[in-house]
N, C-alpha and C positions, 0 to 999 in steps of 0.2 A: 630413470624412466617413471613418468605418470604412474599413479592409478588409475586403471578405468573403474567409469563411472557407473554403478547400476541406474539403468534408468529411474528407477524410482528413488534412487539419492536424492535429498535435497538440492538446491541450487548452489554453487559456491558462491564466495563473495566476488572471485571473476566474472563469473556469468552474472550475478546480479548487477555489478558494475559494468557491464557490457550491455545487459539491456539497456540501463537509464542511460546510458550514451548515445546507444543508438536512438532510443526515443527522441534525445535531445538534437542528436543531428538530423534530424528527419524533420525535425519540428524546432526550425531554429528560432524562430519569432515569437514564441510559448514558454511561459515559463510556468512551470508543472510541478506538482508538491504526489513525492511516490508514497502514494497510501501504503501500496503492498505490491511487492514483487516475488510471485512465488513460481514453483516447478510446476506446469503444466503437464498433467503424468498423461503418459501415454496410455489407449482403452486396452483394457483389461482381453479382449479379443486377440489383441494383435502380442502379449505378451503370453497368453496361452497358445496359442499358433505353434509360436516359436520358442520355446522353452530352454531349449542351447543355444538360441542366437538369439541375443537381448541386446542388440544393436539398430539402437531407434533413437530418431533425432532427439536433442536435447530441447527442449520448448520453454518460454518464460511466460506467463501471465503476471499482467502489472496494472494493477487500479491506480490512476493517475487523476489527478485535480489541477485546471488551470489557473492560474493564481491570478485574482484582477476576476473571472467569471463565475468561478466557483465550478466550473462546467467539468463533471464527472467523462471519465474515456474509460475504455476495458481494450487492452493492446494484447495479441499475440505475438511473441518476437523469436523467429526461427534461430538461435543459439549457434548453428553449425553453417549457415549459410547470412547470417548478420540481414535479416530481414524481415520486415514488418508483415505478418500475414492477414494480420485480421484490426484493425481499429474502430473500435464500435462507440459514438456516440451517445452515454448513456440517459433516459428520459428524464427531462426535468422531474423532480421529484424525487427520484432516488439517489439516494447517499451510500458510500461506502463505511465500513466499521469506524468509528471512532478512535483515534491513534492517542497514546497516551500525551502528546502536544498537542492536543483539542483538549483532555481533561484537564491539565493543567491551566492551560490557557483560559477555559470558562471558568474555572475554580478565581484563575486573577482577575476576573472580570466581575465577577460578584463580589469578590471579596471587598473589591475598591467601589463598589455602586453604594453612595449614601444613603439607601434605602437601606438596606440588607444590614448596613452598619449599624444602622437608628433599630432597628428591631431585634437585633444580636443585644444592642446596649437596654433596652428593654428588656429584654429574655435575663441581666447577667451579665454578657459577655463581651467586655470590654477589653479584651486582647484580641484582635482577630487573625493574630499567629495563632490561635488555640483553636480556633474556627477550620474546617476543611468544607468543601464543598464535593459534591459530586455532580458529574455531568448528567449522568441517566435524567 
């Protein structure tokens, strides 16, 4: 027999695999880079209420990016009944946190820009394996 789940457990890697599925099947024609998929906890109200009965749906929030527009989404996804509650549009402009495969990736992107090179080899620094960069 399972464990049950405290609601305020984290997400397993079931449910996080069950959101991005469900995301995907909802939205078959998208192809989506999951920034972050976390527990949506349930308000703090409704777990004081009910103090012996902590039996409240399971919820995922998932910052999703479409790949090809770059276009930012914030998804609700119902965990216990596999359903999409809320997909919000997020305003040009705002980004979600930086994943350590954007730091990487801007770090390779500098590192191979012949500017960056030519003033490394100025400064010294003519191995640019010894070079790191940072995104911030």
């Amino acid at each position: 027999m399972a464990c049950k789940l405290h609601p305020l457990d984290p997400l397993t890697a079931n449910e996080i695999t069950k959101t991005s599925k469900l995301i995907r099947k909802i939205y078959p024609n998208q192809k989506w880079i999951f920034n972050s998929i976390l527990l949506q906890e349930p308000k703090k109200e409704h777990l004081l209420q009910n103090p012996t009965e902590l039996e409240v749906e399971r919820k995922a929030f998932a910052i999703i990016i479409e790949i090809g527009t770059g276009k930012v989404c914030e998804v609700l996804v119902n965990l216990e009944i596999d359903e999409i509650e809320k997909f919000i549009n997020v305003p040009i402009g705002n980004q979600p946190t930086l994943t350590p495969e954007d730091c990487f990736e801007a770090e390779r992107i500098t590192k191979n820009d012949a500017r960056v090179q030519n003033r490394c080899a100025q400064l010294g620094f003519h191995n640019m394996n010894l070079v790191s960069g940072d995104a911030w």
